[in-house]
N, CA, C and O of each residue as an XYZ file, in Angstrom:
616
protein
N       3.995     15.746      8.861
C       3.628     16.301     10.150
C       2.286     15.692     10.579
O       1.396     15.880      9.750
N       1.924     15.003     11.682
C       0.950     14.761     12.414
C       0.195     15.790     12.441
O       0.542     16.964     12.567
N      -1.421     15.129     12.256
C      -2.705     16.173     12.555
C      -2.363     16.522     14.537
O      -1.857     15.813     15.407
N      -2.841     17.693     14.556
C      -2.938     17.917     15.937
C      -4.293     17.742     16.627
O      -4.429     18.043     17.813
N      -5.029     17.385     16.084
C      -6.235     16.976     16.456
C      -7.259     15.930     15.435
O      -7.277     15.939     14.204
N      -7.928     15.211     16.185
C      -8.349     14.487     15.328
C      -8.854     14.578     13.943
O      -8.688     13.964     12.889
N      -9.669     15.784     14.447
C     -11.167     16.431     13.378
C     -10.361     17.454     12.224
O     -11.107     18.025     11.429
N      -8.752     17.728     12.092
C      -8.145     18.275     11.265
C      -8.219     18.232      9.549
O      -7.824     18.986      8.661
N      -9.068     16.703      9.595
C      -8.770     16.716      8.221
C     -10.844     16.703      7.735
O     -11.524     16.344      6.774
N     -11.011     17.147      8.700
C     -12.776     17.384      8.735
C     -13.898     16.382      9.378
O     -13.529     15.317      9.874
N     -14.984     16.674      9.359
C     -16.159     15.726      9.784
C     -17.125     15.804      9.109
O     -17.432     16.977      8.896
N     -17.816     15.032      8.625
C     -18.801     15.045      7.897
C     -19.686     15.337      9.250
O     -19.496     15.111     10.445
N     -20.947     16.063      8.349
C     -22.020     16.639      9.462
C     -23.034     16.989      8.538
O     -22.887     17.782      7.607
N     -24.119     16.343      8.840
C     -25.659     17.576      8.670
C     -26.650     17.210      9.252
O     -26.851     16.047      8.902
N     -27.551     17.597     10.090
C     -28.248     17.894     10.752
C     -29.290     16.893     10.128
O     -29.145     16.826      8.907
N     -30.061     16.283     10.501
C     -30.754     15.143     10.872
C     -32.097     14.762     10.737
O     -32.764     13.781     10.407
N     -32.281     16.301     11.246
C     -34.017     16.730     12.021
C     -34.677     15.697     13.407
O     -35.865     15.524     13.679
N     -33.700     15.236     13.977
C     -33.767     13.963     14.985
C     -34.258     14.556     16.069
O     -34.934     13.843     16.811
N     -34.053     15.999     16.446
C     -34.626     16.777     17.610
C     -33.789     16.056     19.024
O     -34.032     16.511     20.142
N     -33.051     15.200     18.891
C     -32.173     14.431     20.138
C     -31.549     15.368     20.535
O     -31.659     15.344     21.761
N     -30.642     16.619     20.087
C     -30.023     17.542     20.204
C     -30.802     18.558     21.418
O     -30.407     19.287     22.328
N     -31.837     18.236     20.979
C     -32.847     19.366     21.613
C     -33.877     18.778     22.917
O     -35.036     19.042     23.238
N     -32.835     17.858     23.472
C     -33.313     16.786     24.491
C     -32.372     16.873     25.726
O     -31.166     16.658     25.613
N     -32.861     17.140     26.709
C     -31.655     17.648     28.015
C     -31.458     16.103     28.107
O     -32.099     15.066     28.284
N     -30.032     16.618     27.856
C     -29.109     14.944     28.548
C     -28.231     14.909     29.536
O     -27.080     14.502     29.375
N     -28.807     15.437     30.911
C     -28.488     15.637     32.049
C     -27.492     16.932     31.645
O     -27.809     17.894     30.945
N     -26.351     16.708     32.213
C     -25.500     17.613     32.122
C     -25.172     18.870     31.031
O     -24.474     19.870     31.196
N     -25.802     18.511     30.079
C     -26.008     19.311     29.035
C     -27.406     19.873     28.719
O     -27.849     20.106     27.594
N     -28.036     20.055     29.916
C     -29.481     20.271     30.096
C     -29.871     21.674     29.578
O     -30.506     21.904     28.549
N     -29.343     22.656     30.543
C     -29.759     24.146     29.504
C     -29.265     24.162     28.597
O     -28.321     23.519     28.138
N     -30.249     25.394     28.018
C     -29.689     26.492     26.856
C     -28.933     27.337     27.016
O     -29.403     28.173     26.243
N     -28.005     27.829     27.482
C     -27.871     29.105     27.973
C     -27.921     30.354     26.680
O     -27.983     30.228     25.457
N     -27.880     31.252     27.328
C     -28.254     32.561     26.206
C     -27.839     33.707     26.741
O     -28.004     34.201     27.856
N     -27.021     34.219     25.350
C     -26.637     35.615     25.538
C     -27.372     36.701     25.612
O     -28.567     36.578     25.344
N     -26.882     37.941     25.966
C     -27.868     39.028     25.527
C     -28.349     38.803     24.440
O     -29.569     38.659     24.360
N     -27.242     38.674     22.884
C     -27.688     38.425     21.646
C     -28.251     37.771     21.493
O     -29.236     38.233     20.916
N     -28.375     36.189     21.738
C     -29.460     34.925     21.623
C     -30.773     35.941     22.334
O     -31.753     36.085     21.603
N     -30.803     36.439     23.328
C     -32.298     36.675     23.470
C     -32.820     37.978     22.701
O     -34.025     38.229     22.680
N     -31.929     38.758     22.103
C     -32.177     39.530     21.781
C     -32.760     39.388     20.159
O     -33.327     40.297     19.553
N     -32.428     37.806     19.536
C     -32.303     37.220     18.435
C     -34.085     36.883     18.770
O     -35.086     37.115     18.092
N     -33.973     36.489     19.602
C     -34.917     35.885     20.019
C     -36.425     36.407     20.000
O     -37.355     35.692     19.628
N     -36.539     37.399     20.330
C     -37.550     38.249     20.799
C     -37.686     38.983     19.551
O     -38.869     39.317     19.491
N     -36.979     39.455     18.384
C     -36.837     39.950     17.399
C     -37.893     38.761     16.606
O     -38.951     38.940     16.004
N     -37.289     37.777     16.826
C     -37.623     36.439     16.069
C     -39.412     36.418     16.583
O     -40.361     35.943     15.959
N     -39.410     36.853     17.425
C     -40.940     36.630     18.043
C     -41.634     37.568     17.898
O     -42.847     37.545     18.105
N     -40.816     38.829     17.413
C     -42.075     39.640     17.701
C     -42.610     40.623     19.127
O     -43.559     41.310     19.505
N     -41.525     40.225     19.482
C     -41.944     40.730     21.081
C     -40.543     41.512     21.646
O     -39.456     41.421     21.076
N     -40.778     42.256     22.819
C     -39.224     43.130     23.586
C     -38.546     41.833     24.331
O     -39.083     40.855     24.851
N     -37.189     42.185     24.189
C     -36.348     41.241     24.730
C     -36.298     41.209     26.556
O     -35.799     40.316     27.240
N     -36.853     42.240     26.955
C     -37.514     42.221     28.419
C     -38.597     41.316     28.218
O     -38.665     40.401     29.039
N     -39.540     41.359     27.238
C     -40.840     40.400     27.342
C     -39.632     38.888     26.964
O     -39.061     38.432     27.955
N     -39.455     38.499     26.162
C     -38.790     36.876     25.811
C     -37.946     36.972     26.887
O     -38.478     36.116     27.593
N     -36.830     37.465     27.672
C     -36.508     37.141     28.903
C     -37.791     36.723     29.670
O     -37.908     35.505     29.808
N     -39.063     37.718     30.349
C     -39.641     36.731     31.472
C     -40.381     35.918     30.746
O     -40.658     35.010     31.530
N     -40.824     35.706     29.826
C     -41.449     34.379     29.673
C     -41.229     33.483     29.058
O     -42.097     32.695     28.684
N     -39.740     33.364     28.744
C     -39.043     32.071     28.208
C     -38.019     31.639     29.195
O     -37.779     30.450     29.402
N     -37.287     32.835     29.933
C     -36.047     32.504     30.539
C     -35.830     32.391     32.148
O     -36.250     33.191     32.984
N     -35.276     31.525     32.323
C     -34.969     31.544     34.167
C     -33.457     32.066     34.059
O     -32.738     32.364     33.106
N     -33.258     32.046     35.685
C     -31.227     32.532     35.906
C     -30.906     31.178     36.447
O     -31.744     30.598     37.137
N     -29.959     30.733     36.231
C     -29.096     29.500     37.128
C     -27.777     30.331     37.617
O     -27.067     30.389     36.612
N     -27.122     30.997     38.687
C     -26.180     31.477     39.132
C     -25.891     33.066     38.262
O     -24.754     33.537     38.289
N     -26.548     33.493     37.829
C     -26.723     34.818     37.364
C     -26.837     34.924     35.805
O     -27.164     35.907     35.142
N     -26.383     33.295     35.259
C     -26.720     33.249     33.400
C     -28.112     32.680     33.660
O     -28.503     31.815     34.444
N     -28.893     33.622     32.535
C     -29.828     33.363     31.433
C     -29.665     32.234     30.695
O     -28.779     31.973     29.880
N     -31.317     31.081     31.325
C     -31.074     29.564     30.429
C     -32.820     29.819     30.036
O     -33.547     30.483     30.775
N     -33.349     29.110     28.642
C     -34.450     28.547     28.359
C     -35.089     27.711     29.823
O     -34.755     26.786     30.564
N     -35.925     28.449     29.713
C     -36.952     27.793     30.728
C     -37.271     26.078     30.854
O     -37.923     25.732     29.869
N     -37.006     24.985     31.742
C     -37.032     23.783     30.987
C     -38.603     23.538     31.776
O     -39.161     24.253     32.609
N     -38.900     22.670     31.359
C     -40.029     21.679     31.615
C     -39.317     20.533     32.311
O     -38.257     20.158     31.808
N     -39.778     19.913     33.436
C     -39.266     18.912     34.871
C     -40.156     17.565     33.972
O     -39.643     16.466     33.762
N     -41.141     17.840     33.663
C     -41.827     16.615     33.250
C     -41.648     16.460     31.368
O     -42.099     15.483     30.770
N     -41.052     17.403     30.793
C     -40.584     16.939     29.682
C     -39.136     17.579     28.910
O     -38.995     18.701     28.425
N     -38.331     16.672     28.968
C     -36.959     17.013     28.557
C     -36.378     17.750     26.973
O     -35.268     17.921     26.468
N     -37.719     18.030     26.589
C     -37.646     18.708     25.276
C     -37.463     19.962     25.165
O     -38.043     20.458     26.131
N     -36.929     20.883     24.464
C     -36.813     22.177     24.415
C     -38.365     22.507     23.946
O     -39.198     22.055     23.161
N     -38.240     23.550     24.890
C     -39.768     24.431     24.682
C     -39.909     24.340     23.272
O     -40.676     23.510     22.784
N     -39.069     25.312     22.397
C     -39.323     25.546     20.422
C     -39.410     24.063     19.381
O     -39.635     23.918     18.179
N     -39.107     23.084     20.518
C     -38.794     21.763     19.621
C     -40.553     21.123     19.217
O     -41.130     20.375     20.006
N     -41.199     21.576     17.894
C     -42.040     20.692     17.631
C     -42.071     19.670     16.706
O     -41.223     19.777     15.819
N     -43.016     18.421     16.633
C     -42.535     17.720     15.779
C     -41.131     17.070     15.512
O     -40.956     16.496     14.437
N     -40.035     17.138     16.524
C     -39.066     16.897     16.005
C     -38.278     17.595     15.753
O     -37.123     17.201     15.911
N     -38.551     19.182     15.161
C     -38.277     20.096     14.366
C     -38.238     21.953     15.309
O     -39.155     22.525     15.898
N     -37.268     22.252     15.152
C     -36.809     23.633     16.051
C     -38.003     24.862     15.564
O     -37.714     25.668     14.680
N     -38.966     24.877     16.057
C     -39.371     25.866     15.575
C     -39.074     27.323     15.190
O     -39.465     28.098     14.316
N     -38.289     27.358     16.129
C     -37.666     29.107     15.798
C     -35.991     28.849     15.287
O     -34.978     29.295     15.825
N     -36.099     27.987     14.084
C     -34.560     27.562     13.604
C     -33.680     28.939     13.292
O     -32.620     29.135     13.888
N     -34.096     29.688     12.509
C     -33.753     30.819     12.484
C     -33.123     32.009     13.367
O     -32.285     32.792     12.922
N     -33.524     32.036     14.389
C     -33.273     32.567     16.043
C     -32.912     31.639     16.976
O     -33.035     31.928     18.166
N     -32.440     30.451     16.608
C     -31.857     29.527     17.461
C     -30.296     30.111     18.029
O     -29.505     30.752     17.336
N     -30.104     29.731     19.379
C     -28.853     30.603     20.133
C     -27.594     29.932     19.774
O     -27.619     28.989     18.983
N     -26.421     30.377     20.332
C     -25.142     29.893     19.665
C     -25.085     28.990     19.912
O     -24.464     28.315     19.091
N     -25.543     28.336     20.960
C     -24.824     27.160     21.405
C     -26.233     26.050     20.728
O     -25.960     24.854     20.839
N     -27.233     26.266     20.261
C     -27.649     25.427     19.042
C     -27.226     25.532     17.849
O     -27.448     24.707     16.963
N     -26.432     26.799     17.702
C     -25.675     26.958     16.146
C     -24.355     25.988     15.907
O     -23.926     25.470     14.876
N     -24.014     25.962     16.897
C     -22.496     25.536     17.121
C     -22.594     24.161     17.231
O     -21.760     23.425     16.702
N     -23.415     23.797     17.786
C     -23.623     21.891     17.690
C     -23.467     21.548     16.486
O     -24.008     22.077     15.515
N     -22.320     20.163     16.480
C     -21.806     19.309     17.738
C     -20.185     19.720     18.126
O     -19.331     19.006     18.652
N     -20.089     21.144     17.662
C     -18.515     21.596     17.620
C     -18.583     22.816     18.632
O     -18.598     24.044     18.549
N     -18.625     21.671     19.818
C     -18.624     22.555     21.192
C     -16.869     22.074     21.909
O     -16.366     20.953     21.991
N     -16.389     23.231     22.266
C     -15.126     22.550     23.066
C     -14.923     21.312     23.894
O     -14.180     20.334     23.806
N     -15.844     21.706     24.721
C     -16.018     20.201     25.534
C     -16.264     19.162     25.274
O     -16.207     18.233     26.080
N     -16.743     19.018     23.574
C     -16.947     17.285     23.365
C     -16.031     17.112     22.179
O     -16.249     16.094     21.522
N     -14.997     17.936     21.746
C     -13.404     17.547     20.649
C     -12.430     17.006     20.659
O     -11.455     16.772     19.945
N     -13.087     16.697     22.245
C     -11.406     14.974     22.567
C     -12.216     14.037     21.634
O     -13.418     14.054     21.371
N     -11.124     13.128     21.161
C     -12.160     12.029     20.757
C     -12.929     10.933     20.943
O     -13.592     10.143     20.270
N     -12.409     11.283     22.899
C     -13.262     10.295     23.722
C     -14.617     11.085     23.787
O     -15.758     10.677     23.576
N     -14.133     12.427     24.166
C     -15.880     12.685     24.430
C     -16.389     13.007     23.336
O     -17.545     13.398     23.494
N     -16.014     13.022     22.184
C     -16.844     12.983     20.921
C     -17.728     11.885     20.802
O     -18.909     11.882     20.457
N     -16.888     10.831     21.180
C     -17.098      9.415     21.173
C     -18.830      8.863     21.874
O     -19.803      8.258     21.425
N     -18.449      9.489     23.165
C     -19.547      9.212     24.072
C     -20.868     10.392     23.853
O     -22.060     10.086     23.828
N     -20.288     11.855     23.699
C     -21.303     12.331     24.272
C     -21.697     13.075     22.688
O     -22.666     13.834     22.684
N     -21.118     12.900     21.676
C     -21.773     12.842     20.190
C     -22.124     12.251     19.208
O     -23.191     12.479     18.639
N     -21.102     11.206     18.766
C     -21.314     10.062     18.052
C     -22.281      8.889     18.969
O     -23.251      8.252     18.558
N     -21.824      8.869     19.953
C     -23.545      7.895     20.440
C     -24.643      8.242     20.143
O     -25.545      7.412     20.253
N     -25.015      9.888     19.557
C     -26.933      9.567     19.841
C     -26.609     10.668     18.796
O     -27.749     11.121     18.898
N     -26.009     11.532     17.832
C     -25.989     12.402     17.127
C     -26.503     11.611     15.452
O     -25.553     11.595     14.670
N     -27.455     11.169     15.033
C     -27.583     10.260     13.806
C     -26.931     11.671     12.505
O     -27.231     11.621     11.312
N     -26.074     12.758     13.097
C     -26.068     13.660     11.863
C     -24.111     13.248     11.717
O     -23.362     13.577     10.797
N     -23.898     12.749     12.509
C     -22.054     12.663     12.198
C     -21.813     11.480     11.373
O     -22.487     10.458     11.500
N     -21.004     11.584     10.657
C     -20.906     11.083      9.200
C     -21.463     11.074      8.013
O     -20.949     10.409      7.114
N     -22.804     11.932      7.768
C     -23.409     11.994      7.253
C     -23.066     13.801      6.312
O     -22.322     14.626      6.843
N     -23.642     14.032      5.176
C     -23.518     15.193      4.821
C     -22.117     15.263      4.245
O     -21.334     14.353      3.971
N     -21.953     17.146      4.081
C     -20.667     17.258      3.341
C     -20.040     17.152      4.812
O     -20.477     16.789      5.905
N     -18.480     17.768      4.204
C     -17.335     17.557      5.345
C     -17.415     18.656      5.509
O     -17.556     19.544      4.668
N     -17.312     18.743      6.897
C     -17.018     20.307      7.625
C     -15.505     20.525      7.991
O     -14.857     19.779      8.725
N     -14.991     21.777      7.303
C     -13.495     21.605      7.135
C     -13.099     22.021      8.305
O     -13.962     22.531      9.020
N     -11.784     21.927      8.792
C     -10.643     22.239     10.337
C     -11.381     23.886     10.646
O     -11.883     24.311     11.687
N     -11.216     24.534      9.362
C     -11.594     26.115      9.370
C     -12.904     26.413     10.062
O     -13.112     27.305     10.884
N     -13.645     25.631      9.651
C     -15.016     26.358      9.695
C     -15.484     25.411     11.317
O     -16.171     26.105     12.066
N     -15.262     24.403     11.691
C     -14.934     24.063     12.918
C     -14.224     24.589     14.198
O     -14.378     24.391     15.403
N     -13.428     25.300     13.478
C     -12.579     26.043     14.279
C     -13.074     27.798     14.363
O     -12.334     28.599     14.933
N     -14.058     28.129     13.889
C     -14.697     29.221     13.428
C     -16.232     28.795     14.570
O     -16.799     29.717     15.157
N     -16.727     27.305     14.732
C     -18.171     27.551     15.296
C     -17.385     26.967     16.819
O     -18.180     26.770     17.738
N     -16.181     26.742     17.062
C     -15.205     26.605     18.510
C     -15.031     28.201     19.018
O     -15.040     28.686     20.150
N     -14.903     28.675     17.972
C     -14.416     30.176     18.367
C     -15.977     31.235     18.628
O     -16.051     32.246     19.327
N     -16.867     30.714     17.972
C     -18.389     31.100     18.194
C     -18.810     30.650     19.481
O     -19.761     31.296     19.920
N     -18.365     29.687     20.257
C     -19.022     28.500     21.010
C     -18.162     29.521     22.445
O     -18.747     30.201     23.289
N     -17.062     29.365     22.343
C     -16.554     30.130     23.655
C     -16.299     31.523     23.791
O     -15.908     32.082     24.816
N     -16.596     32.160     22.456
C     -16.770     33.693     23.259
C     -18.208     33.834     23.163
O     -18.699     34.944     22.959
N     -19.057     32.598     23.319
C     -20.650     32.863     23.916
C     -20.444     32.448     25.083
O     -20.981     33.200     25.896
N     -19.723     31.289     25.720
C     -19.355     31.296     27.005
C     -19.057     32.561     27.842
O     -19.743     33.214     28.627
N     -18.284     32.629     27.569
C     -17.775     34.055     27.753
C     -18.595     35.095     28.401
O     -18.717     35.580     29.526
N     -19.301     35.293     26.780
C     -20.425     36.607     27.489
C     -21.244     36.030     28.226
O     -22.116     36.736     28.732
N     -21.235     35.000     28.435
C     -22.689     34.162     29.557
C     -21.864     34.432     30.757
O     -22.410     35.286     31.455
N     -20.412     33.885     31.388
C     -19.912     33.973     32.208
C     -19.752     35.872     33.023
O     -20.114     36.270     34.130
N     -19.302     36.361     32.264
C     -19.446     37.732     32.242
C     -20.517     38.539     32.683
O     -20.350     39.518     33.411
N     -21.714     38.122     32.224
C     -22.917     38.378     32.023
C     -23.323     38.118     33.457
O     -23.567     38.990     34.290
N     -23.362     36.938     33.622
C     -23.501     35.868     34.980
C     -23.003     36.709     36.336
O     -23.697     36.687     37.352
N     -21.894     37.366     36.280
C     -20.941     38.033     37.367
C     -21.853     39.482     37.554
O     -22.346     39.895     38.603
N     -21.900     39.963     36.522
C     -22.481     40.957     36.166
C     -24.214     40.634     36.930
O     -24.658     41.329     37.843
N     -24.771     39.764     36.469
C     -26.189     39.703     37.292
C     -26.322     39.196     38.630
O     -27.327     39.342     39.326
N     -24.825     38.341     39.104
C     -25.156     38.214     40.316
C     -24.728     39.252     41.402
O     -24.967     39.109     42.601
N     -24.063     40.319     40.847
C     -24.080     41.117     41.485
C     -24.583     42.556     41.383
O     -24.035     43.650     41.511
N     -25.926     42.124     41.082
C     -27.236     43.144     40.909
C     -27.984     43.143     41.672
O     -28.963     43.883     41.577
């Protein structure tokens, strides 16, 4: 029987410390964040998740994104290279590079294996557990979308 997808029989993956991830590449520019990511967040800091909402977060169409910087394309927590708040990092930094939208293997091609120095590298990440940070990745969509409807009509 044919794999039904490419990545079936796994991908090697580990993380890098390259901080490229953590570099708006146009279209993949925000963070977005759930209640939980900010709520992770603010826990992580030390502070109320009303306080880490206003002074980390803007709205783009009613979802909650990390605040960006116009003159530098780095994530605010990214120092050195290195995520400062790795620990409280949101799903959709957990879930990288096993986001729905880049598991064709064209857009794996282009918009991961071009600048990701962590694919091929490391152990293999099995169909399961890929299919476990796919299933993490869109019911955070989800609550962002939800969320989103929900704040724009507040």
């Amino acid at each position: 029987m044919a794999n039904e997808n490419w990545w079936d029989e796994g991908v090697h993956f580990a993380c890098q410390g390259s901080g490229k991830c953590c570099t708006s590449h146009g279209e993949y520019g925000f963070v977005f964040l759930t209640k939980q990511d900010r709520q992770r967040f603010a826990k992580h800091l030390s502070i109320s998740t009303a306080e880490f909402t206003r002074k980390y977060c803007e709205k783009y169409h009613g979802a909650y994104h990390l605040i960006e910087d116009g003159k530098n394309p780095d994530c605010m927590f990214l120092k050195n290279k290195k995520c400062s708040v790795y620990e409280a990092r949101p799903t959709q930094c957990r879930t990288w590079p096993f986001w729905p939208e880049v598991m064709s293997a064209k857009a794996w091609k282009k918009d991961v294996l071009s600048f990701c120095p962590g694919v091929g590298k490391g152990r293999k990440i099995l169909k399961a557990e890929i299919e476990t940070n796919l299933a993490e990745q869109t019911k955070a969509e989800n609550q962002i979308i939800s969320e989103s409807r929900r704040n724009k009509s507040n």
